[in-house]
The first five atom37 places (N, CA, C, CB, O) and aatype in JSON, in Angstrom:
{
  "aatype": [20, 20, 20, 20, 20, 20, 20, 20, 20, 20, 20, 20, 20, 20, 20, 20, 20, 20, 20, 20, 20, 20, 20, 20, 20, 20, 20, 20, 20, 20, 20, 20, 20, 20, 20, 20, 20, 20, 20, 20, 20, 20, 20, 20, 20, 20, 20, 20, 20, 20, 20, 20, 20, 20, 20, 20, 20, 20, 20, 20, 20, 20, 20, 20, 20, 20, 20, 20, 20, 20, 20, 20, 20, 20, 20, 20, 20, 20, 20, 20, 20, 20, 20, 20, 20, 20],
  "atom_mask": [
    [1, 1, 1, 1, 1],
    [1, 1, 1, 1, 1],
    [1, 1, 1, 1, 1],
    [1, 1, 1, 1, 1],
    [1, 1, 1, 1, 1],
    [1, 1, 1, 1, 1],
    [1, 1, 1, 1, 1],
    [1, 1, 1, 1, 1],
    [1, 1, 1, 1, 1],
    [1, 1, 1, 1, 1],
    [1, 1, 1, 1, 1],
    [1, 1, 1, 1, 1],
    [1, 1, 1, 1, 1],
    [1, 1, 1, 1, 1],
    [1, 1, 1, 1, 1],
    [1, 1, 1, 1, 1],
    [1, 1, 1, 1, 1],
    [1, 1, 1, 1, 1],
    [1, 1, 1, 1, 1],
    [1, 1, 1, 1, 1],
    [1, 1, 1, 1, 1],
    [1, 1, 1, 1, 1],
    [1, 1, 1, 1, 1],
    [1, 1, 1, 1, 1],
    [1, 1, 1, 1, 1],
    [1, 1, 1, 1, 1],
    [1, 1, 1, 1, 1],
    [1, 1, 1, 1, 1],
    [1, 1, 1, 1, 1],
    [1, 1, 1, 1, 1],
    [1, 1, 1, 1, 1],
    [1, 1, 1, 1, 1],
    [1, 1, 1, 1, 1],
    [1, 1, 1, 1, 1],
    [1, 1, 1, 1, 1],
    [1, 1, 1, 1, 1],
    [1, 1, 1, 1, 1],
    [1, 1, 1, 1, 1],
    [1, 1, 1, 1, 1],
    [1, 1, 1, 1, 1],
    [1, 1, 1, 1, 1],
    [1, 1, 1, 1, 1],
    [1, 1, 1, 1, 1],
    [1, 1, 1, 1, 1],
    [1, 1, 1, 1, 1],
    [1, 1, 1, 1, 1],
    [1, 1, 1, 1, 1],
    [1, 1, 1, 1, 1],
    [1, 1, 1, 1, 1],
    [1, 1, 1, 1, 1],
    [1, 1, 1, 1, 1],
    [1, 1, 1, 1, 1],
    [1, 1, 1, 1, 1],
    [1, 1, 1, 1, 1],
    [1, 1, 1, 1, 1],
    [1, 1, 1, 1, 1],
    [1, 1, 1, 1, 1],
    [1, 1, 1, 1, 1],
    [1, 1, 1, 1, 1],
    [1, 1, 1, 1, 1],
    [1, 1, 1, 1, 1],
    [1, 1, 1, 1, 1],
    [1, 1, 1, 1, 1],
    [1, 1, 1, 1, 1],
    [1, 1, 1, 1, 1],
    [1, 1, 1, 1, 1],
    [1, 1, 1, 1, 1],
    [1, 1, 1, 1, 1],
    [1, 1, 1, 1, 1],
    [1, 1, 1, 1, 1],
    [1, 1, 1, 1, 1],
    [1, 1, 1, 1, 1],
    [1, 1, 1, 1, 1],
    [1, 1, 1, 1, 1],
    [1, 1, 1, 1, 1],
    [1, 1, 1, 1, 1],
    [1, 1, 1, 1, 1],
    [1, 1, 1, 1, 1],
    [1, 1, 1, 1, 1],
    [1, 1, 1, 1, 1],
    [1, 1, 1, 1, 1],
    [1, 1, 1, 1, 1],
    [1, 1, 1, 1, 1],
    [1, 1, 1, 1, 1],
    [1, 1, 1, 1, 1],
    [1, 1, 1, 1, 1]
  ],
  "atom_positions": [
    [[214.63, 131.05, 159.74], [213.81, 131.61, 160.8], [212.34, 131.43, 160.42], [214.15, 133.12, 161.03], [211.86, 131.54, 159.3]],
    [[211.9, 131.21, 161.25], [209.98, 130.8, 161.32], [209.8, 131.96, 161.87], [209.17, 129.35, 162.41], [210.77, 132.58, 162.31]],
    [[208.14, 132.64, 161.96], [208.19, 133.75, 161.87], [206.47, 133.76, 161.88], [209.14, 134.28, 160.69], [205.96, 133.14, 160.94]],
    [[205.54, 134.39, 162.84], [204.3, 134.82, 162.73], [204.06, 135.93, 162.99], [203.6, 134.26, 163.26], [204.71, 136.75, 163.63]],
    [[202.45, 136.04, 162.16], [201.82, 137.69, 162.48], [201.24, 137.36, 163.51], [200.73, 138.54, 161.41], [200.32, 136.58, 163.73]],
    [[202.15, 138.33, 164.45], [201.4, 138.17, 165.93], [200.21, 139.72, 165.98], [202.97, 138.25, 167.53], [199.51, 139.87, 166.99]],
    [[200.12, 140.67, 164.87], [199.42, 141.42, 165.4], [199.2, 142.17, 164.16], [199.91, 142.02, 166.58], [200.17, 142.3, 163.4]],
    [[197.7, 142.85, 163.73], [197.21, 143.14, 162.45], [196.43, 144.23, 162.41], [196.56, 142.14, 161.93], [195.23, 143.95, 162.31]],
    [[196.73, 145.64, 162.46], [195.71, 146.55, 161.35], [195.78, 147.02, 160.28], [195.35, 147.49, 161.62], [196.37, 148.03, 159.89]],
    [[195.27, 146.41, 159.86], [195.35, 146.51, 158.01], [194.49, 148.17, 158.19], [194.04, 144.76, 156.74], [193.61, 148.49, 158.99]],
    [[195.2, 149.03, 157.06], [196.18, 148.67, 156.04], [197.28, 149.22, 157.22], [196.07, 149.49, 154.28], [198.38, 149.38, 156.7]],
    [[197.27, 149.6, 158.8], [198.58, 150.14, 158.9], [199.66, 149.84, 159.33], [198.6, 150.88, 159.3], [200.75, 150.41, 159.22]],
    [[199.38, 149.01, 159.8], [200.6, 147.9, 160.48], [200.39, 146.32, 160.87], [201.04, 148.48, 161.92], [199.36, 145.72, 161.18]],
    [[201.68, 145.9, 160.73], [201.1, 144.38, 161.08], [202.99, 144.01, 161.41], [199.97, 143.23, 159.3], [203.98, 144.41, 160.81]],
    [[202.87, 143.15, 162.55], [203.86, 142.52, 163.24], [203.89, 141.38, 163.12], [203.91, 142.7, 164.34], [202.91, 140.64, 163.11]],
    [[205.75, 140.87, 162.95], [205.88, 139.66, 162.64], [207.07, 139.0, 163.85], [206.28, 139.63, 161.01], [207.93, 139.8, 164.22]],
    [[207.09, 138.14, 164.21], [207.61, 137.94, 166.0], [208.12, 136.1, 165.61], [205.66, 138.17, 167.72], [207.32, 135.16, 165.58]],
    [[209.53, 136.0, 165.37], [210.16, 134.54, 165.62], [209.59, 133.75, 166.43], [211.39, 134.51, 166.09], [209.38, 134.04, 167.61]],
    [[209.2, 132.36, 165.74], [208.76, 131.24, 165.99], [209.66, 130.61, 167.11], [208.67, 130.52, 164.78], [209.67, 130.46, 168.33]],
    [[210.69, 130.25, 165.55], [212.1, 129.42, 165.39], [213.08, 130.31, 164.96], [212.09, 128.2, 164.33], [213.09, 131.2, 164.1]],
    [[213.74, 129.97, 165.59], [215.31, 130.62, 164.64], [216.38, 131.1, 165.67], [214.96, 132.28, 163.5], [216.32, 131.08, 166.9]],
    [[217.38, 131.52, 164.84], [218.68, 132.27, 166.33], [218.45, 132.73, 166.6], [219.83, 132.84, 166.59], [218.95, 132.7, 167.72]],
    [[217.57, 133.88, 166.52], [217.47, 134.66, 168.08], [216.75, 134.75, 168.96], [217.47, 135.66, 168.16], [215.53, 134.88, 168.81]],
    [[217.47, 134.66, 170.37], [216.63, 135.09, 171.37], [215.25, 135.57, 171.25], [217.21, 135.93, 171.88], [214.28, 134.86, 171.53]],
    [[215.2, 136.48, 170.94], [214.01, 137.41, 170.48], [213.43, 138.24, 169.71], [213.85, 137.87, 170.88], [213.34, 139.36, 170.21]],
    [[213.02, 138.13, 168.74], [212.78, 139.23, 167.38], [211.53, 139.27, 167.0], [213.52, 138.89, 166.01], [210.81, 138.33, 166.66]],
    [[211.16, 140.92, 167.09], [210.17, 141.42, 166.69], [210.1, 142.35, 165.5], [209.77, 141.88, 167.62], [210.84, 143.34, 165.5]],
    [[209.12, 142.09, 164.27], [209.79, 143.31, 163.19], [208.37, 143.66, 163.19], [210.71, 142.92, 161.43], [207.37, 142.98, 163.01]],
    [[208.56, 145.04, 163.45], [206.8, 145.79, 163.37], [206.98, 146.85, 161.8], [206.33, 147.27, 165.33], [207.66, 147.87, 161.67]],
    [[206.3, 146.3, 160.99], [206.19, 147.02, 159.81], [205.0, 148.29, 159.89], [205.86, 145.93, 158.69], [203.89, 148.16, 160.4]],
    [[205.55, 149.5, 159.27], [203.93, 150.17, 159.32], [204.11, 151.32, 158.22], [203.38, 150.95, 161.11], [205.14, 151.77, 157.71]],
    [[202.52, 151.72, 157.99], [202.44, 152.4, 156.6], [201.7, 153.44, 156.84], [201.86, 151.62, 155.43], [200.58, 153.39, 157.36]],
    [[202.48, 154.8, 156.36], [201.7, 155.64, 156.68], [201.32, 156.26, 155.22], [202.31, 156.51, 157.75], [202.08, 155.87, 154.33]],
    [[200.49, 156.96, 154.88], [200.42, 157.98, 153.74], [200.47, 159.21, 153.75], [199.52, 157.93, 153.16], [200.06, 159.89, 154.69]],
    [[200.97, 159.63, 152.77], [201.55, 161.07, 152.64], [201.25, 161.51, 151.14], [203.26, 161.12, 152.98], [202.04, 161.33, 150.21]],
    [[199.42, 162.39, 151.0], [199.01, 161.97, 149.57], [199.23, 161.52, 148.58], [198.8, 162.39, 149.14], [198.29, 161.93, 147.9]],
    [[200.0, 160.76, 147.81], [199.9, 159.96, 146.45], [200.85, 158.84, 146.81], [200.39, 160.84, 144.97], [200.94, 157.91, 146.02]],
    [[201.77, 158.81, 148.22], [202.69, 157.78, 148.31], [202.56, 157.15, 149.81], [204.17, 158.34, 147.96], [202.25, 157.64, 150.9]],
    [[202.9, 155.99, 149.43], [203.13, 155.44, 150.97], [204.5, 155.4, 151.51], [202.65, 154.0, 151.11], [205.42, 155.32, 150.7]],
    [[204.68, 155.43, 152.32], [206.03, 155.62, 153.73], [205.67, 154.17, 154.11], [205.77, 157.11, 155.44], [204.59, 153.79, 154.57]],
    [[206.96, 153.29, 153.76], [206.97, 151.91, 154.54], [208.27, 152.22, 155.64], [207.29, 150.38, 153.33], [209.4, 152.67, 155.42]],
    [[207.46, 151.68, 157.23], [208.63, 152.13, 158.21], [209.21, 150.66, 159.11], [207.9, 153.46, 159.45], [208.37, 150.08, 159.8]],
    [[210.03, 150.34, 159.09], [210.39, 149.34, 159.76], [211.02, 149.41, 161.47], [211.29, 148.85, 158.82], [211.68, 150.4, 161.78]],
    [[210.8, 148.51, 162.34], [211.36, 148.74, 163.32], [211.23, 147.21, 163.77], [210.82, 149.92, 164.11], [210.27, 146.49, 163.53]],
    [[212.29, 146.89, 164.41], [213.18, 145.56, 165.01], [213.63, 146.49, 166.01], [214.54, 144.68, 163.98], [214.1, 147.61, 166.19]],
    [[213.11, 145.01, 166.81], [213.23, 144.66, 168.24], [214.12, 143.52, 168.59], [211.93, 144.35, 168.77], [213.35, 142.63, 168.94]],
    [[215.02, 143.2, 168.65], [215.37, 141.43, 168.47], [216.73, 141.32, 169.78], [216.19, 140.88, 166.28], [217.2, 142.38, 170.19]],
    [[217.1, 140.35, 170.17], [217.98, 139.69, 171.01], [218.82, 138.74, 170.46], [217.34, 139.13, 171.96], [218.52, 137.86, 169.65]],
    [[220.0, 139.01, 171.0], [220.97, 138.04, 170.1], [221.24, 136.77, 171.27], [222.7, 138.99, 169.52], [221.58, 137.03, 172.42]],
    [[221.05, 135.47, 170.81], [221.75, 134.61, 171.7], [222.65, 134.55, 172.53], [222.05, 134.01, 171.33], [223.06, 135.71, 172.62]],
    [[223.42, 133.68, 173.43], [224.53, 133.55, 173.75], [225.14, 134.57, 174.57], [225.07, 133.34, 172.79], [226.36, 134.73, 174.53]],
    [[224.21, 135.45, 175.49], [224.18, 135.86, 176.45], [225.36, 137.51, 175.99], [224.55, 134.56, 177.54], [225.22, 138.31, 175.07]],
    [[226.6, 137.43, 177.28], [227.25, 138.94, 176.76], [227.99, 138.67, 175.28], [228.61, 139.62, 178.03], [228.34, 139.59, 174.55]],
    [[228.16, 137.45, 175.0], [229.06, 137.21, 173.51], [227.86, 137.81, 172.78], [229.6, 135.32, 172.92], [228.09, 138.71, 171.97]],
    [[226.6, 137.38, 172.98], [225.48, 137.58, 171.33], [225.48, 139.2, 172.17], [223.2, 136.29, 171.0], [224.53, 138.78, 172.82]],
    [[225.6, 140.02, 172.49], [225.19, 141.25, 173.15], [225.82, 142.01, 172.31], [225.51, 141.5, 174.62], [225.36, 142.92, 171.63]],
    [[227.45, 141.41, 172.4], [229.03, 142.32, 171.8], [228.56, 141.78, 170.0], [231.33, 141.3, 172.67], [228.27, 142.6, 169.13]],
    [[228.58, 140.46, 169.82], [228.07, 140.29, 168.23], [226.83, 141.32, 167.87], [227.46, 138.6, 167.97], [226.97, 142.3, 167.14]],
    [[225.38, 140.87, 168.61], [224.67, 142.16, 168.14], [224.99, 143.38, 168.01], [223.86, 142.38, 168.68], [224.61, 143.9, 166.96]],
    [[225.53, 143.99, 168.7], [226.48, 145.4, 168.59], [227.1, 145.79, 167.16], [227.84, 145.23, 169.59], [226.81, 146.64, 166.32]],
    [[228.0, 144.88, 167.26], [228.67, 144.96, 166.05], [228.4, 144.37, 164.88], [229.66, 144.68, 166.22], [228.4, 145.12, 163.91]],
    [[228.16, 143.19, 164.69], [227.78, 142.82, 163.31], [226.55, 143.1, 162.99], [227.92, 141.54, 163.03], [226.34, 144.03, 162.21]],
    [[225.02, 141.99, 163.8], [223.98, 142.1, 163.6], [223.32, 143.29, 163.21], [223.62, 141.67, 164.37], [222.52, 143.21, 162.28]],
    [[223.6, 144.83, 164.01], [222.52, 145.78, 163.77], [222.72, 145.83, 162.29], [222.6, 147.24, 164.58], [221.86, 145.54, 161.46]],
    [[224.18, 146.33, 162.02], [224.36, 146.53, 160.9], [223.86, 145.61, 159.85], [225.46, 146.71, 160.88], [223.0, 146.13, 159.13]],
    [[224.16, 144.44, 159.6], [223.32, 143.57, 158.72], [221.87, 143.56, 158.57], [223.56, 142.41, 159.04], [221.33, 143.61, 157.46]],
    [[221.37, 143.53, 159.4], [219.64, 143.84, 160.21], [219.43, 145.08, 159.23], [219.54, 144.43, 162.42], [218.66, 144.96, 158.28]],
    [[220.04, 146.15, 159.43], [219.35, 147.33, 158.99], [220.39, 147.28, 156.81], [219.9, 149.16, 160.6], [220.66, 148.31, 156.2]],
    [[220.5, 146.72, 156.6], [220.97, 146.93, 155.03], [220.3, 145.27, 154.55], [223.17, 147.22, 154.77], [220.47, 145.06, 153.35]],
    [[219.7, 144.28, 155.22], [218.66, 143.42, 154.69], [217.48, 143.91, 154.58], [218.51, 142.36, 155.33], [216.71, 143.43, 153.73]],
    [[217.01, 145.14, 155.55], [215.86, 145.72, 155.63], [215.8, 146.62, 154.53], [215.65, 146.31, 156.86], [214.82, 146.66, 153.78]],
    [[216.72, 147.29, 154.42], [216.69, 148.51, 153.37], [216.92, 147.76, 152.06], [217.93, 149.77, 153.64], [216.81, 148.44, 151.04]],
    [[217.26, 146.29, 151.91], [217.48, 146.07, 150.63], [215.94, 145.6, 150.68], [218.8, 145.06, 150.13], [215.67, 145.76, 149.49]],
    [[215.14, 145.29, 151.09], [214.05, 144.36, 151.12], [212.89, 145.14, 150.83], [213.91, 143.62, 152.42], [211.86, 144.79, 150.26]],
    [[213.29, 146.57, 151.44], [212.31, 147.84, 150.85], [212.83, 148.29, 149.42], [212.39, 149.32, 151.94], [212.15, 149.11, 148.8]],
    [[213.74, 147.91, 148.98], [213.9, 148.59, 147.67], [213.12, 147.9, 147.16], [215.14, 148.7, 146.96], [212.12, 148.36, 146.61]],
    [[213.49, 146.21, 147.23], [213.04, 145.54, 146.17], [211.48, 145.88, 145.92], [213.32, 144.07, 146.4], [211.03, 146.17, 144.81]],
    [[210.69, 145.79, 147.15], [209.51, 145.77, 147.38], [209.36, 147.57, 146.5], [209.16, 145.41, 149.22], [208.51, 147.47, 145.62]],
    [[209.66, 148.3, 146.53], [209.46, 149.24, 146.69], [209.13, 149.21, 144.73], [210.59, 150.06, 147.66], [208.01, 149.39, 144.25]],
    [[210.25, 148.98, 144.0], [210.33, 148.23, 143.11], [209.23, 147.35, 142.24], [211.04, 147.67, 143.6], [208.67, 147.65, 141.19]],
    [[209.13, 146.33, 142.92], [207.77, 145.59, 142.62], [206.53, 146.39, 142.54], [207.51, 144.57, 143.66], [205.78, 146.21, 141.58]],
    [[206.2, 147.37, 143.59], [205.36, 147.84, 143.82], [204.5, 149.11, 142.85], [205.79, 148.02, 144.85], [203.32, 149.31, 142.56]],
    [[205.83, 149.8, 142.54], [205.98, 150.78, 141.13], [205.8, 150.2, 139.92], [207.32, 151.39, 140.93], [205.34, 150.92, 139.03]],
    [[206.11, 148.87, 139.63], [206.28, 148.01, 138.38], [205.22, 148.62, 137.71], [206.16, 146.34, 138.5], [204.23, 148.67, 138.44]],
    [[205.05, 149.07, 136.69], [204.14, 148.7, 135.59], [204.1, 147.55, 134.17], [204.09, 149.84, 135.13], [204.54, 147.5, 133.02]],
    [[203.53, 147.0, 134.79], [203.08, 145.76, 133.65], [202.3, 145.43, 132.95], [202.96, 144.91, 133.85], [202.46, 144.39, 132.31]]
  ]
}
């Protein structure tokens, strides 16, 4: 999947919206809030599955679920990196 920042306020959010790729339509709006000494990273997807009522019944069932445990693995890691002391 290809993938641009269609939209930017640093530091609190910034959106990233499919180029290329399978789906129909996907939007992932990242945003950061603070909560004194830590940040809250919040994710939200927007996206469309191909292939009309078949990608509708697949999004349903497979996609959200995958969608939301790539996201949550992607915040650990990050989350991770971010804590690192080196």
């Amino acid at each position: 999947m290809t993938s641009r920042i269609t939209e930017l306020d640093r530091p609190n959010r910034f959106v990233d919206e499919q180029v290329r790729g399978p789906f129909r339509r996907f939007r992932h709006e990242h945003l950061f809030e603070w909560h004194e000494a830590n940040t809250l990273m919040i994710d939200r997807l927007d996206f469309d599955a191909p292939v009309g009522p078949l990608g509708r019944l697949v999004e349903r069932v497979l996609l959200e679920r995958y969608l939301r445990k790539l996201i949550e693995e992607r915040g650990s890691f990050l989350k991770a990196k971010a804590e690192a002391r080196e």
